[in-house]
DSSP file (Angstrom, degrees, kcal/mol; ACC not computed):
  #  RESIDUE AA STRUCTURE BP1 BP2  ACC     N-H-->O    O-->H-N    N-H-->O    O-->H-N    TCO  KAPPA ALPHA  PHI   PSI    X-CA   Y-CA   Z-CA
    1    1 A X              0   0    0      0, 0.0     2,-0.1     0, 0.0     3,-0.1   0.000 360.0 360.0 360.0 153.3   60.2  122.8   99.0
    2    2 A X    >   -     0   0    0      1,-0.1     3,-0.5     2,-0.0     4,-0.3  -0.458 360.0-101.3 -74.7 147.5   62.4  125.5  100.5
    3    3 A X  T 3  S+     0   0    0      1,-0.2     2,-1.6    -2,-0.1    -1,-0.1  -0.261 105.1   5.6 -42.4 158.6   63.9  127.9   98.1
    4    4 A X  T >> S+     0   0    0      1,-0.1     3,-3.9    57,-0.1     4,-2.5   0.020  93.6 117.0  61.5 -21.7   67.4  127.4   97.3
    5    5 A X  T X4 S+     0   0    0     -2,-1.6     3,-6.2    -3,-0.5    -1,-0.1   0.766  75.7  57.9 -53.4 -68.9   67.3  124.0   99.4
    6    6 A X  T 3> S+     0   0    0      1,-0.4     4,-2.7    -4,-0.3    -1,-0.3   0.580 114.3  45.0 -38.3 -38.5   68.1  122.0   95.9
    7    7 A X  H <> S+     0   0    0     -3,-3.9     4,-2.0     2,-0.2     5,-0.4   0.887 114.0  44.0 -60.4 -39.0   71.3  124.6   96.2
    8    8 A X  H XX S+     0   0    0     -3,-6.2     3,-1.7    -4,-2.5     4,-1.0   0.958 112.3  53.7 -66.0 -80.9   72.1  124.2   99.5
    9    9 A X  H 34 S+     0   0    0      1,-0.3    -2,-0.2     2,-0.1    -3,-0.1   0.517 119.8  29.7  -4.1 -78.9   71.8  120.4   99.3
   10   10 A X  H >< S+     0   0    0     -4,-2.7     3,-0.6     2,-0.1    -1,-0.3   0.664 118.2  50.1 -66.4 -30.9   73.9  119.8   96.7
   11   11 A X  H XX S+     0   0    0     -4,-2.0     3,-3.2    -3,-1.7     4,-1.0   0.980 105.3  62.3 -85.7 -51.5   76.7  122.8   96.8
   12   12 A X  T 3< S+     0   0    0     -4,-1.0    -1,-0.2    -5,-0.4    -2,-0.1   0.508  86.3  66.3   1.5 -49.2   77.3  122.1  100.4
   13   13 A X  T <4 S+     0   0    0     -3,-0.6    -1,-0.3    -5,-0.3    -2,-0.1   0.702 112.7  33.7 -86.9 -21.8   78.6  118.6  100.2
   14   14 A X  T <4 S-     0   0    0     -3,-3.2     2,-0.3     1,-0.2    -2,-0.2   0.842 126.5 -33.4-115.3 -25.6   81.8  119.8   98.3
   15   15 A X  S  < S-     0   0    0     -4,-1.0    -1,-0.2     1,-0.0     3,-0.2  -0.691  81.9 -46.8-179.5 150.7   82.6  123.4   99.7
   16   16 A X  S    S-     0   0    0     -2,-0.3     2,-0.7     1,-0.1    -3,-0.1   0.623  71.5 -98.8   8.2 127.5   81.2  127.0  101.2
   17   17 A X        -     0   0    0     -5,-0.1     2,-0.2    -6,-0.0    -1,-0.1  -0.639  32.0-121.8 -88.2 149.2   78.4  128.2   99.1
   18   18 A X        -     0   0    0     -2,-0.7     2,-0.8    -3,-0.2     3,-0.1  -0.567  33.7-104.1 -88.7 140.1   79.1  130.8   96.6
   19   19 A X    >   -     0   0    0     -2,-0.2     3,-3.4     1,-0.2     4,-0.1  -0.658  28.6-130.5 -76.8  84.1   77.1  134.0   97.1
   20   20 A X  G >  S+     0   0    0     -2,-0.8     3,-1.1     1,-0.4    51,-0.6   0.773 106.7  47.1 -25.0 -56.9   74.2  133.8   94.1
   21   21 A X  G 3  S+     0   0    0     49,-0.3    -1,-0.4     1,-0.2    51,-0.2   0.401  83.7  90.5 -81.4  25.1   75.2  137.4   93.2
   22   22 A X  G <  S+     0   0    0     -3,-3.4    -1,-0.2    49,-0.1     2,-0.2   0.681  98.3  14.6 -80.0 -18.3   78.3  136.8   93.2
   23   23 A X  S <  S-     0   0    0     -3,-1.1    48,-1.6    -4,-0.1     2,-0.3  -0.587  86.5 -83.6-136.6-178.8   78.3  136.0   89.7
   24   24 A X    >>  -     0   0    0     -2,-0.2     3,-2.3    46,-0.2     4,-0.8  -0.757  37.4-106.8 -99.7 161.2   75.9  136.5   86.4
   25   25 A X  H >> S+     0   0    0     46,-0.5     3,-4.0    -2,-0.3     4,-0.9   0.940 118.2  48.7 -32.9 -70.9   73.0  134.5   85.1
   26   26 A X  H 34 S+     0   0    0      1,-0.3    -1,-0.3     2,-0.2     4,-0.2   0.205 107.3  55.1-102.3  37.6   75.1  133.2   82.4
   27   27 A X  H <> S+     0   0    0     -3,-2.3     4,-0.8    -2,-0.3    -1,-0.3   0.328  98.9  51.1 -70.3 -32.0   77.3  132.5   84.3
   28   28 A X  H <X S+     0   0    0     -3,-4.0     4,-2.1    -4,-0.8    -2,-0.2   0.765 102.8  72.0 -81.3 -49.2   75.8  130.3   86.8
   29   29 A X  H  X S+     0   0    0     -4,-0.9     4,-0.8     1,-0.2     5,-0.1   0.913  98.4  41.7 -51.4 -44.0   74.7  128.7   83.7
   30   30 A X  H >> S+     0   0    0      2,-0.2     4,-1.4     1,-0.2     3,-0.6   0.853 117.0  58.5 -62.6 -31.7   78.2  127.3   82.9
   31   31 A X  H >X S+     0   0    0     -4,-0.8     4,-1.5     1,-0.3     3,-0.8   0.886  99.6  43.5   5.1-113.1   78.4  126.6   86.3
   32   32 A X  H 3< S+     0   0    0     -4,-2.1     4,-0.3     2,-0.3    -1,-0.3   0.186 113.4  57.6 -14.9 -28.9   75.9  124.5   87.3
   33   33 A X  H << S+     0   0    0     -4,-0.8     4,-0.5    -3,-0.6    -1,-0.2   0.607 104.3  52.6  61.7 -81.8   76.8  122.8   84.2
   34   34 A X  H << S+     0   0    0     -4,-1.4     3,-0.5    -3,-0.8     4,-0.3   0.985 108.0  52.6 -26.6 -93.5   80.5  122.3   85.5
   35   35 A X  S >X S+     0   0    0     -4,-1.5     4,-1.3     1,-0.2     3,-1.2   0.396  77.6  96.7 -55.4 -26.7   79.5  121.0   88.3
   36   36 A X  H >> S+     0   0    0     -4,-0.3     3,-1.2     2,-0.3     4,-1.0   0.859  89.4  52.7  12.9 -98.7   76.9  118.0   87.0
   37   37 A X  H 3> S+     0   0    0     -3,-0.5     4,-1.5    -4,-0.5    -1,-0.2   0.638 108.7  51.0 -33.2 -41.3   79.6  115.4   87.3
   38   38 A X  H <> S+     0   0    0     -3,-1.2     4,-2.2    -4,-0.3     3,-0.3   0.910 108.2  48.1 -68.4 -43.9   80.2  116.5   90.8
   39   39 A X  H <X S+     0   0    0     -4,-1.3     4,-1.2    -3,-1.2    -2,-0.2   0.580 114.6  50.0 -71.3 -13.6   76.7  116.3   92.0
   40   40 A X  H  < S+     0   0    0     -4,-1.0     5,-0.3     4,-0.1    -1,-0.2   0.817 114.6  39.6 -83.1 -21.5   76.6  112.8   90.3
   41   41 A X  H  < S+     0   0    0     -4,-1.5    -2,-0.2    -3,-0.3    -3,-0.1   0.822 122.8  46.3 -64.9 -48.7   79.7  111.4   91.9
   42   42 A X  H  < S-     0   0    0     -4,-2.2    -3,-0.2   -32,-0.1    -2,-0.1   0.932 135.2 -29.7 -58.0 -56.1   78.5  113.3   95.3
   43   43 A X  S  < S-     0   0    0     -4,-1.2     2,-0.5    -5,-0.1    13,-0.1  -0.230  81.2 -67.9-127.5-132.6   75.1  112.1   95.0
   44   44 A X        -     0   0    0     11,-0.3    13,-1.5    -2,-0.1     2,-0.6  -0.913  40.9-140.2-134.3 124.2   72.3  111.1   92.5
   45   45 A X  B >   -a   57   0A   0     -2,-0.5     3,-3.8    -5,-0.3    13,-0.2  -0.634  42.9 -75.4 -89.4 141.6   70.9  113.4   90.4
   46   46 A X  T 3  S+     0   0    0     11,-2.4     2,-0.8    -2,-0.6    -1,-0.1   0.065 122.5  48.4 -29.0 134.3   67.1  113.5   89.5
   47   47 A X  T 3  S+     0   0    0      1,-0.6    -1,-0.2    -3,-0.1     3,-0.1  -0.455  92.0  82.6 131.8 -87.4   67.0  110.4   86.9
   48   48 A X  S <  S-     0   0    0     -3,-3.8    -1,-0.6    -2,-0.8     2,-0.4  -0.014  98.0 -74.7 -76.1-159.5   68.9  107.7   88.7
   49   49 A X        -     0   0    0     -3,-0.1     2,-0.2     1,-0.1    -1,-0.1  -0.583  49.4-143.4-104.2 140.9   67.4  105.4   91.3
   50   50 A X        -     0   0    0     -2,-0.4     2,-0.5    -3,-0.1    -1,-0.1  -0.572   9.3-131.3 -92.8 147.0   66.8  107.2   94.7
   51   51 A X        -     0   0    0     -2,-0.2     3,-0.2     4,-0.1    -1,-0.0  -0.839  46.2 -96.0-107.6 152.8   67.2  105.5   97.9
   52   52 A X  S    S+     0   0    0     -2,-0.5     2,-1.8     1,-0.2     3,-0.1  -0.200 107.7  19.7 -53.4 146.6   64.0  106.3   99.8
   53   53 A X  S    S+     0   0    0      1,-0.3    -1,-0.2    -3,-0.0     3,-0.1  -0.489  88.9 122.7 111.7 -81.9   65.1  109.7  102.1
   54   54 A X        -     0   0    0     -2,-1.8    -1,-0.3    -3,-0.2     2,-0.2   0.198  69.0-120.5 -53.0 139.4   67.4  110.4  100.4
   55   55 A X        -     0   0    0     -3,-0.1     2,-0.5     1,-0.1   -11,-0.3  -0.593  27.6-127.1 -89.1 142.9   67.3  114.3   98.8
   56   56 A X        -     0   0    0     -2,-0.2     2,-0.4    -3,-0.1   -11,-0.2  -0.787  14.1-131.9-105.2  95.5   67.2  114.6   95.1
   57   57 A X  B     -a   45   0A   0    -13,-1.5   -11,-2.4    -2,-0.5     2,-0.5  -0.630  26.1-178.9 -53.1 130.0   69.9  116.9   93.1
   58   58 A X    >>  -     0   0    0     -2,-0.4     4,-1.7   -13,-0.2     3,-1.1  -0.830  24.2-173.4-142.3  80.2   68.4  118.9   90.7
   59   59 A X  T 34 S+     0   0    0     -2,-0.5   -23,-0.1     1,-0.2   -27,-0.1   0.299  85.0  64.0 -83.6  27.4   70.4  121.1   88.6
   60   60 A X  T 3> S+     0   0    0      2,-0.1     4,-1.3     3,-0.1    -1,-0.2   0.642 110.4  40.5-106.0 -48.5   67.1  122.9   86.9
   61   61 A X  H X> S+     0   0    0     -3,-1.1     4,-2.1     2,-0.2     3,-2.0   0.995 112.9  56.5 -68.2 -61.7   66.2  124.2   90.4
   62   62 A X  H 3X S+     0   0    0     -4,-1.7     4,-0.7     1,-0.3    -1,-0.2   0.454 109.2  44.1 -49.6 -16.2   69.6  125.0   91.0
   63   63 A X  H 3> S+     0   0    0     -5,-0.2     4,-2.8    -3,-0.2    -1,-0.3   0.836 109.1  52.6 -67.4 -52.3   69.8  127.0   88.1
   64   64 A X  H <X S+     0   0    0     -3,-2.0     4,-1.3    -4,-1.3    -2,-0.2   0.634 110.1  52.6 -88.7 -21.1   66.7  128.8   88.5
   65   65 A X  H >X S+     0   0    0     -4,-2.1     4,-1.3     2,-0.2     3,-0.7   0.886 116.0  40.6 -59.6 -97.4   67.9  129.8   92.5
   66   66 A X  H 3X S+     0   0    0     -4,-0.7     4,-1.0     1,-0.2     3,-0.5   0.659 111.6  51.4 -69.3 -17.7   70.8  131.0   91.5
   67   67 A X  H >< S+     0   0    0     -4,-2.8     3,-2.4     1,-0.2    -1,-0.2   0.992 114.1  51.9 -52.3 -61.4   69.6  133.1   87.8
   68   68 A X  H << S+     0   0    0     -4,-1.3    -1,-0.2    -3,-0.7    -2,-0.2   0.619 122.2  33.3 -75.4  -9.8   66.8  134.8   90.1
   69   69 A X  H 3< S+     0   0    0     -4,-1.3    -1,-0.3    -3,-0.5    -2,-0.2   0.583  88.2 109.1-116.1  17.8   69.6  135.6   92.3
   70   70 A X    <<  -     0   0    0     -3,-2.4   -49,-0.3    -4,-1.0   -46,-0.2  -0.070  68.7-102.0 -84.3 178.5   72.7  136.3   90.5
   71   71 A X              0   0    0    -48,-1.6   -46,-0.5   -51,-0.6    -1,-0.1   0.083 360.0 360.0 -71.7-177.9   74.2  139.7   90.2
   72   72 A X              0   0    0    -51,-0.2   -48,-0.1   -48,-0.1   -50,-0.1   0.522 360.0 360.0-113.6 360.0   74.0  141.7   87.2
């Protein structure tokens, strides 16, 4: 898998992606977090039933892109 895609994928669908250093690890955490509900309404998060194709939210990758990239 591409780096980030799980970010891209998902953040994408609802507005501009936000700059990983724009913010702090644990920060991102509440985030990402926050945002759950949206990526289940938007899509399907790892869990429910996939339609074949279809790309897989994953807010554990998406965590772990943006912590390794976040500001300090």
């Amino acid at each position: 898998a591409t780096r980030g895609r799980s970010f891209r994928d998902a953040c994408d669908q609802c507005h501009v992606l936000p700059e990983p250093s724009s913010r702090p690890a644990a920060e991102w955490r509440r985030v990402v977090k926050r945002m759950e509900k949206n990526m289940t309404w938007m899509n399907r998060v790892v869990g429910s039933r996939a339609v074949p194709g279809e790309p897989q939210l994953r807010p554990d990758d998406i965590l772990a892109y943006l912590e390794r990239n976040a500001g300090r």
